[in-house]
DRENKOL-423703 format. One line per 10 residues: number of its first residue (from 1); their letters; for each residue x, y, z of C-alpha. Coordinates in nm, 4 decimals. Layout:
% residues N
NUM	a	X/Y/Z  ...
***
This chain:
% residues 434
1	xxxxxxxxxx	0.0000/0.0000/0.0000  0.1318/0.3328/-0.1450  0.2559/0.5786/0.1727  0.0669/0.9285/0.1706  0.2844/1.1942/0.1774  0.1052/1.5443/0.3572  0.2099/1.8440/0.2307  0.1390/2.1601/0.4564  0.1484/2.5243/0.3787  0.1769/2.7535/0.6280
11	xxxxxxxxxx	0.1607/3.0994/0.5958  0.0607/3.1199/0.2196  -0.1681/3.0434/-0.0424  -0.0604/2.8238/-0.3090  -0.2538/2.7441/-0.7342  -0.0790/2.3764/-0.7771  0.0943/2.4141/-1.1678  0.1323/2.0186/-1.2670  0.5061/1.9485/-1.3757  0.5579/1.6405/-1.5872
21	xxxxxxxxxx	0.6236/1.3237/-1.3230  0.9636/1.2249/-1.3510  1.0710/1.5710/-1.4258  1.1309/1.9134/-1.3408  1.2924/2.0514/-1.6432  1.6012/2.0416/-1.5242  1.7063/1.6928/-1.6796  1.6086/1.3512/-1.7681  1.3625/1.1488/-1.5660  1.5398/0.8558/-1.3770
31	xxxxxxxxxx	1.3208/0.5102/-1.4174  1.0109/0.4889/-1.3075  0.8155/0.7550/-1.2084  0.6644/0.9502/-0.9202  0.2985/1.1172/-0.8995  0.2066/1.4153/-0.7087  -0.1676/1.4236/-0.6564  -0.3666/1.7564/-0.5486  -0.7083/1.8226/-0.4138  -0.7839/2.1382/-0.5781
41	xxxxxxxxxx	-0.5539/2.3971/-0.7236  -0.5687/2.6945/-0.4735  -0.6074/2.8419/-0.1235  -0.6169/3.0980/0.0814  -0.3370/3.3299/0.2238  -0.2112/3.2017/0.5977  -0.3673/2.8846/0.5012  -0.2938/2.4688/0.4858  -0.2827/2.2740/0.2055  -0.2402/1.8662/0.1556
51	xxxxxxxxxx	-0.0621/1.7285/-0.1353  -0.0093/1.3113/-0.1944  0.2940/1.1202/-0.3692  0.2656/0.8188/-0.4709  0.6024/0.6059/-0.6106  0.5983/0.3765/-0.9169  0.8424/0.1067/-1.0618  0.9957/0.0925/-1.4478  0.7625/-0.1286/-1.4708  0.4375/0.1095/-1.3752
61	xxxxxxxxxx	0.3860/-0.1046/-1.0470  0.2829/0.0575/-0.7176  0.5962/0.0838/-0.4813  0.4432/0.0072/-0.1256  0.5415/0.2406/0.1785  0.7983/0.4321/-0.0674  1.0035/0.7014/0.0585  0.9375/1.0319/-0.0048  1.1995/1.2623/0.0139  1.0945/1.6280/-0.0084
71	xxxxxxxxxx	1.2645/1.9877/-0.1468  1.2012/2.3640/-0.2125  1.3265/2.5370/-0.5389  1.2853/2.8292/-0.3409  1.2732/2.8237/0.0557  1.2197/3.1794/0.1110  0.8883/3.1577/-0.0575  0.7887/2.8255/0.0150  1.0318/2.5902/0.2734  0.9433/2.2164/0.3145
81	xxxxxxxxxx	1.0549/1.9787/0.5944  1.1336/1.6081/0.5341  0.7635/1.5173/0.6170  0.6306/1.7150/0.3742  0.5465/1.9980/0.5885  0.5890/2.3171/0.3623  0.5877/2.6597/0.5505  0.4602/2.9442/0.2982  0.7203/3.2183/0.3696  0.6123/3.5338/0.1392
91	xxxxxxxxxx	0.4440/3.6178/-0.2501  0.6190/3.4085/-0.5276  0.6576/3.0826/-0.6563  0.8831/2.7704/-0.5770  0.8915/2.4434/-0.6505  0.8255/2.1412/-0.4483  0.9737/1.8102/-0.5320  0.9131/1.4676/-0.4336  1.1889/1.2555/-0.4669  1.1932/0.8376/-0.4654
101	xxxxxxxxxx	1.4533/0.6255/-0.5570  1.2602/0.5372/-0.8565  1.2431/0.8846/-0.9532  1.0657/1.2550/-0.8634  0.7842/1.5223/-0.9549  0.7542/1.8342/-0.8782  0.4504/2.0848/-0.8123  0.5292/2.4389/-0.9005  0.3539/2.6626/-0.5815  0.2319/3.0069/-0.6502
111	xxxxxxxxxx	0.1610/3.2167/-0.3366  -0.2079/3.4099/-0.4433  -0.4289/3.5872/-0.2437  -0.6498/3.4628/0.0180  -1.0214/3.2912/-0.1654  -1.2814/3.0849/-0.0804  -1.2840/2.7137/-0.1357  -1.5564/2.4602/-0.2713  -1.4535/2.1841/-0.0620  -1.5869/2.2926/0.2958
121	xxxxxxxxxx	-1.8532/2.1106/0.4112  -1.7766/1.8707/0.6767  -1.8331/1.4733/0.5484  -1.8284/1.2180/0.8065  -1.4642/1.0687/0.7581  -1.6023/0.7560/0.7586  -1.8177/0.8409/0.4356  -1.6078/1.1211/0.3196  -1.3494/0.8726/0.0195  -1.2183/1.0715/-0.2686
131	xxxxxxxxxx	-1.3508/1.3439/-0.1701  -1.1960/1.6605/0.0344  -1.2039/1.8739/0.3338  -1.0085/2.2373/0.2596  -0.7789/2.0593/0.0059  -0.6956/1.7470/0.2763  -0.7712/1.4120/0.2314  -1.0170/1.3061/0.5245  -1.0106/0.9349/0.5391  -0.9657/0.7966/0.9044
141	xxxxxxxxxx	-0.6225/0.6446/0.7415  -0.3893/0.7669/0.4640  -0.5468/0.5294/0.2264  -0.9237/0.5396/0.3054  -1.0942/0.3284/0.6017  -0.8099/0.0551/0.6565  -0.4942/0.0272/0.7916  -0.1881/-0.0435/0.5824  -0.1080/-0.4045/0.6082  0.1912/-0.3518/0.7841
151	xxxxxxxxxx	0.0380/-0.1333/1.0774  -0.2196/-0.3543/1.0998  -0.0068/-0.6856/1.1129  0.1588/-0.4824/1.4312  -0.1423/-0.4120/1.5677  -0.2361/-0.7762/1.6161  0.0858/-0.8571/1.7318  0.0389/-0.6005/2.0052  -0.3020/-0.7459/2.0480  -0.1219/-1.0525/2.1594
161	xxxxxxxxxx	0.0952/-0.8721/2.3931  -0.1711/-0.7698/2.6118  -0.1804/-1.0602/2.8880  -0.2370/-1.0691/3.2575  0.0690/-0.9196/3.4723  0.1278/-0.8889/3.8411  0.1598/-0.5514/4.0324  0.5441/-0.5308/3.9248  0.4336/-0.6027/3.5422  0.5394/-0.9280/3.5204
171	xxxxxxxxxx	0.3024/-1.1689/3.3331  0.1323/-1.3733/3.5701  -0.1836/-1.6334/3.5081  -0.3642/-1.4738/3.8114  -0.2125/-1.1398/3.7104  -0.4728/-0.8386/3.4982  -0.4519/-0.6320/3.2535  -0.6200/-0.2785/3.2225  -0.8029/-0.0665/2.9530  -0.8025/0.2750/3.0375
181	xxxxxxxxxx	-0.9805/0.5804/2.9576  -0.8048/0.8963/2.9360  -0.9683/1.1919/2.8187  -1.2099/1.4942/2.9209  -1.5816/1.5430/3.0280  -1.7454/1.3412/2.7369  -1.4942/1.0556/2.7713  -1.5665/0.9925/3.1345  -1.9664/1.0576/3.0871  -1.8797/0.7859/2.8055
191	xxxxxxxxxx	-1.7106/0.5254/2.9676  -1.8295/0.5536/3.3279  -1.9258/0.8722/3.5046  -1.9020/0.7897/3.8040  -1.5511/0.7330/3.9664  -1.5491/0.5656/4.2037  -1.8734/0.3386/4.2338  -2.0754/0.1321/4.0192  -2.1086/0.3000/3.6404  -2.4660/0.3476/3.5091
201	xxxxxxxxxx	-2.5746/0.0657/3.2884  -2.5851/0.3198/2.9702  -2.1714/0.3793/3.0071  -1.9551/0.1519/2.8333  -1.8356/-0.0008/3.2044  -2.1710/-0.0753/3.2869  -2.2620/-0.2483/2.9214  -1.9658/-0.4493/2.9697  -2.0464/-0.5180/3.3031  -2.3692/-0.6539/3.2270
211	xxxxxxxxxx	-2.2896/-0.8360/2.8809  -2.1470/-1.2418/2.9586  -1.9473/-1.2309/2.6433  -1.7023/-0.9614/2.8231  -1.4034/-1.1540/3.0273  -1.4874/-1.1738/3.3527  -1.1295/-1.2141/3.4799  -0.7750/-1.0743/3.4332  -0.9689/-0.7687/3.2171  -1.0005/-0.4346/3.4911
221	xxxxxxxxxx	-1.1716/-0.1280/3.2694  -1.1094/0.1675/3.4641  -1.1901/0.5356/3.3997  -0.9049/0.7583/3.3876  -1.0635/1.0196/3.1988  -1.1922/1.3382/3.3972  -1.4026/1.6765/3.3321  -1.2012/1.9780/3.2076  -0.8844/1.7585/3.1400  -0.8326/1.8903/2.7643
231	xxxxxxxxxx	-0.5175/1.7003/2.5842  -0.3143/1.9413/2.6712  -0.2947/1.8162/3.0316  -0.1706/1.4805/2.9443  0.1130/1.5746/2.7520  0.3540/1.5447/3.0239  0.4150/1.2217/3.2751  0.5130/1.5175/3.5679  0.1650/1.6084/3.5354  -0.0958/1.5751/3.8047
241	xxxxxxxxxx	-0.3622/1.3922/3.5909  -0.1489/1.0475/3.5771  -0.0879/1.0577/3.9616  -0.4811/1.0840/3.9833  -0.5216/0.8112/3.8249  -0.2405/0.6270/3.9979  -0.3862/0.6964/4.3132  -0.7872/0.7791/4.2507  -0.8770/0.5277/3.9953  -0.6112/0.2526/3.9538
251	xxxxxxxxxx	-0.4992/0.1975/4.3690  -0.8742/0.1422/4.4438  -0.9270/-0.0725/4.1481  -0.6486/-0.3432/4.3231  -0.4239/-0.2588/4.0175  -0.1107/-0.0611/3.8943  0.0597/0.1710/3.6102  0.2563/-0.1663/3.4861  -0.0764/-0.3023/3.4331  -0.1927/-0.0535/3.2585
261	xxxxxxxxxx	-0.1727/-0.2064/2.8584  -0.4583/-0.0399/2.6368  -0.5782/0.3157/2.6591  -0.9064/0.4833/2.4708  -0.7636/0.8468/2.4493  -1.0314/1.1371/2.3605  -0.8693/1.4189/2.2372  -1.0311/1.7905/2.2751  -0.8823/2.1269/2.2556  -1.1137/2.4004/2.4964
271	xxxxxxxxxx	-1.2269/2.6709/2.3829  -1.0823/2.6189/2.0281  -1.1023/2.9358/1.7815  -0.9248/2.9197/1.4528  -1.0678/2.6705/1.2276  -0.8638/2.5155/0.9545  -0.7295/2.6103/0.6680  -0.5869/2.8716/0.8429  -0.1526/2.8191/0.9751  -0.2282/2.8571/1.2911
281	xxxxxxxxxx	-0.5187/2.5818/1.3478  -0.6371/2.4704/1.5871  -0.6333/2.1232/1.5083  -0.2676/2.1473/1.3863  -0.1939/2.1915/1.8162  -0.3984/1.9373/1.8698  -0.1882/1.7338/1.6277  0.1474/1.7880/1.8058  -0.0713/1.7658/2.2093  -0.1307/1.4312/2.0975
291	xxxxxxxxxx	0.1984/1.3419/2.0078  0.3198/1.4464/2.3460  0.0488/1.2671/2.5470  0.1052/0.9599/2.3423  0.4772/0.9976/2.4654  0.3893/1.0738/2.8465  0.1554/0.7744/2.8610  0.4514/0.5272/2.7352  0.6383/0.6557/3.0060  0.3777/0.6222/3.2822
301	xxxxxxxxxx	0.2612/0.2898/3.1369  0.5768/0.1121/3.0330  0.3181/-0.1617/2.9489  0.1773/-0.0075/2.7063  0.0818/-0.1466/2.4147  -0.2202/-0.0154/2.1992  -0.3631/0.2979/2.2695  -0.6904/0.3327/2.0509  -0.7910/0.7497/1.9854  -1.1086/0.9111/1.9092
311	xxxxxxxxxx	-1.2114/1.2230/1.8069  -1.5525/1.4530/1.8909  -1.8643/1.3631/1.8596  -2.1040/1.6533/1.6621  -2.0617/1.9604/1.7733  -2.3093/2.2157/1.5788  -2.5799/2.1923/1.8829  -2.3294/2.4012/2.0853  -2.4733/2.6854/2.2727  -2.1081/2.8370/2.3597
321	xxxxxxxxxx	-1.7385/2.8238/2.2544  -1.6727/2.5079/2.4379  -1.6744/2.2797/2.1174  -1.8325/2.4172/1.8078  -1.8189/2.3502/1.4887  -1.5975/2.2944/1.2816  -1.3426/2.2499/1.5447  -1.4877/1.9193/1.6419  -1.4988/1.7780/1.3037  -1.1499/1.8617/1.2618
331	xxxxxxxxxx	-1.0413/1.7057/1.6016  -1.0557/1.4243/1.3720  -0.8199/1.5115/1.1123  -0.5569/1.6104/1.4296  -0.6413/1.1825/1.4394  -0.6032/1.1415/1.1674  -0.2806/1.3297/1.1288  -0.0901/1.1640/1.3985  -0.1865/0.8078/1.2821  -0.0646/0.8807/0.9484
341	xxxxxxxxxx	0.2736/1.0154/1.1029  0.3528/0.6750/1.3364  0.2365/0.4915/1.0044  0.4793/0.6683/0.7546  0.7940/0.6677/1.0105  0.7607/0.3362/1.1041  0.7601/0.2496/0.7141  1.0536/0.4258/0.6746  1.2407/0.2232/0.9237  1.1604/0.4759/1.2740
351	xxxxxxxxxx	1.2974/0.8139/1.1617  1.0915/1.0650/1.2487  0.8901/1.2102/0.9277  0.6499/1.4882/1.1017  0.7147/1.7232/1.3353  0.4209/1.8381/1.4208  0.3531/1.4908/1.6052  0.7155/1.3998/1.6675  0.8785/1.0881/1.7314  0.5935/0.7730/1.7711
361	xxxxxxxxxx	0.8395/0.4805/1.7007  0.6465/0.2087/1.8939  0.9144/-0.0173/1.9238  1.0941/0.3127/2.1612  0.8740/0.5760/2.3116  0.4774/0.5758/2.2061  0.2735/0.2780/2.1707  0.0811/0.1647/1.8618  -0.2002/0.3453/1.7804  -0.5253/0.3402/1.5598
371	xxxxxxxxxx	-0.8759/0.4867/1.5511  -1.1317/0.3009/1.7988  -1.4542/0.3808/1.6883  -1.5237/0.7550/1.5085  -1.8544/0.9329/1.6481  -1.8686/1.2358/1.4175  -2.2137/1.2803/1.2487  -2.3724/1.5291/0.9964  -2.5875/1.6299/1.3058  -2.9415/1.4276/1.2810
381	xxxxxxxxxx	-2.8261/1.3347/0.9057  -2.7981/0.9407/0.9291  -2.4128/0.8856/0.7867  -2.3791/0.5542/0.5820  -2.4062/0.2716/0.8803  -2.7003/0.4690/1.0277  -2.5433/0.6538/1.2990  -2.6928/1.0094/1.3714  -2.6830/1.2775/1.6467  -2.9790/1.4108/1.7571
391	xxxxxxxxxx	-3.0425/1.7321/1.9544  -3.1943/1.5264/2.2146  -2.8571/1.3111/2.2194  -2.6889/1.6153/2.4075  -2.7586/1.8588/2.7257  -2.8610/2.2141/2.7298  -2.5413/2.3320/2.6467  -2.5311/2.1472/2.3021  -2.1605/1.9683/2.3504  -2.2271/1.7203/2.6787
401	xxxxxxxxxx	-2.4280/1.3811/2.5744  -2.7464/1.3408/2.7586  -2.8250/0.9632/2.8763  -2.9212/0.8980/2.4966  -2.6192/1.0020/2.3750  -2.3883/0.8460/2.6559  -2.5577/0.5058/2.5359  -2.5504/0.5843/2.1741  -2.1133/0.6269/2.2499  -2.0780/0.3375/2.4798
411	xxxxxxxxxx	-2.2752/0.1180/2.2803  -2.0515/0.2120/1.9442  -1.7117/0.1559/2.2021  -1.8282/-0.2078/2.3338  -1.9132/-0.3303/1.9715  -1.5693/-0.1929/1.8522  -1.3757/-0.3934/2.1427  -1.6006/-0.7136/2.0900  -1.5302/-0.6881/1.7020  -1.1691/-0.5651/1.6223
421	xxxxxxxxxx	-0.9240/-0.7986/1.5501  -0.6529/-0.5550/1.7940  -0.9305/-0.5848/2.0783  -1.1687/-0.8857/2.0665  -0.9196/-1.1584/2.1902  -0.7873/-1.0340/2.5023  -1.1760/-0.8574/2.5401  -1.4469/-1.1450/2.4489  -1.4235/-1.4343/2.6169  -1.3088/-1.7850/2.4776
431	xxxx	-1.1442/-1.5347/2.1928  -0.7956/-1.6250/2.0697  -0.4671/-1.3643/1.9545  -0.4073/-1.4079/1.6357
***
């Protein structure tokens, strides 16, 4: 499967002038050949932009997980770092070339005033294929709905890792293992609510609770996720949220941080207030938060094996700032984003590609990480498997899920970890690692 290549402008606006694959004019075209694929032509000044390369043999075949190597003609106009990150510096035009060792192609980049785009309603990413968001591709993975084969082949290996381990982290037969929630407001209303005591049936702790296909031993689910704790206050093991949890939700629960080995993380900036396309988004912070948290929790958790993320659930009910639109749509390209970062560096053999996200080799420093289940909706417009959010699935203030809601989450989270192949054998009982 062909590795996506992001390209990011910051700062500018860029029309996209097609240059012959293979070529920039300034010699012969080396075998094979390289494509450069755009989703539109244009945007606006102080702006972001995605471009995709794709590598091909002599031979026309697809190169899987190719290396892209990136350049700038012209780096005071338009600069580009070796993920493809390209910072729009001032008016001009430079050239941006992607570089294989089958061959290149360049994109010539013209910086043009700010304009509107076509491409700005808000699909479900789920639903959303070819088509764009602001110029990005909005799949939940670089390639559409799946994994590449080789993140997914590591994600069932790490499936297998997750086993029953004493207080010390030492696998043990009488020994558990914990999933863990980590996350804000929603996540906790999600997954529990109520910490400590028994969750309400609705939550995804009380589901499991109740449902005789869940393991009944070894498996502790405990609810690490708290009101007002945006991403940003995970992004650091020093900060007070993990010794909460140490010492709140994990001590009472008879367990420990080296049992800790699966986390559901939902990511949130507060308060967010520059949508995207614009440099300085929002959802480009929320990129690099998660990054960091992703690190802290590898350090808290050495244990750590999968952590599943999630993005918001629909937020045009809002009554306030808290979580509007568009911001929580595009919590789910920050997702997105960071997935497609640990996915490209770990096909190009751990260095680090993005840095926005940073380093996530998860055979170091983060641990392996995919989408659990995606809750964004059209609002009460039914996306493609049926799912829609209703006003009456949230409280007054349009961004907290009401009881309807909470089970409408928790029932899409328990059918997830009964059903994927990186969840439902060390979940569902009698179920066997691949």
């Amino acid at each position: 499967m062909a590795r996506l290549s992001r390209i990011t402008l910051f700062a500018a606006s860029v029309a996209l002038l097609p240059v012959a694959c293979g070529t920039d004019g300034s010699g012969p075209a080396p075998a094979g050949n390289v494509v450069i694929s755009s989703n539109g032509d244009s945007l606006g000044l102080n702006t972001v932009f995605e471009l995709r390369a794709q590598a091909f043999d002599a031979g026309g075949g697809l190169i899987p997980e190719a290396a892209i190597n990136w350049s700038s003609s012209n780096p005071s106009v338009a600069s580009v770092a070796p993920s493809g990150l390209v910072t729009g510096r001032t008016l001009g035009q430079a050239t941006i070339r992607a570089t294989t060792p089958s061959g290149f192609a360049s994109r010539q980049l013209r910086v043009v005033p700010n304009r509107a785009r076509a491409d700005s309603q808000a699909v479900p990413m789920i639903d959303i294929g070819t088509r764009t968001y602001l110029g990005f591709a909005a799949g939940l993975y670089p390639d559409g709905n799946q994994l590449p084969s080789g993140h997914a082949e590591e994600g069932a290996r790490r499936a297998g890792l997750v086993v029953p381990r004493d207080a010390g982290g030492q696998p043990a037969a009488g020994g558990a293992y914990v999933l863990l929630s980590i996350g804000m407001s929603n996540a906790t209303m999600e997954w529990c609510r109520r910490t400590p005591g028994p969750c309400e049936a609705w939550t995804l702790t009380g589901q499991a609770g109740a449902d005789p296909e869940i393991r009944s031993t070894g498996l502790v689910i405990a609810n690490g996720a708290k009101g007002s704790q945006t991403t940003v206050t995970w992004i650091s093991p020093s900060l007070p949220n993990y010794d909460r949890v140490r010492d709140s939700v994990l001590a009472p629960l008879g367990v420990t941080e080296q049992q800790v080995q699966v986390i559901w993380f939902k990511v949130v900036t507060s308060n967010p207030s520059v949508p995207l396309p614009a440099s300085t988004a929002d959802a480009l912070h929320l990129e690099s938060e998660i990054g960091q948290a992703l690190r802290a929790m590898k350090q808290r958790y050495p244990n750590l094996q999968i952590v599943f993320l999630a993005s918001r659930t629909y937020g045009g009910y809002a009554t306030g700032n808290l979580n509007p639109e568009p911001f929580a749509f595009e919590s789910g390209l920050a997702v997105r984003w960071a997935i497609a970062a640990q996915i490209r560096q770990m096909a190009s053999g751990g260095t680090t590609l993005d840095p926005v996200t940073g380093d996530l080799d998860y055979h170091t420093i983060a641990p392996w990480i995919a989408w659990g289940p995606y809750f964004w909706t059209t609002g009460s417009t039914p996306r493609s498997d049926g799912l829609a959010w209703l006003p009456a699935d949230v409280l007054a203030d349009g961004v907290h899920p009401s009881q309807t809601g909470v089970e409408k989450a928790a029932t899409l989270l328990l059918q997830f970890f009964k059903s994927s192949p990186y969840a439902r054998c060390w979940m569902v009982q009698g179920a066997i690692c691949p």
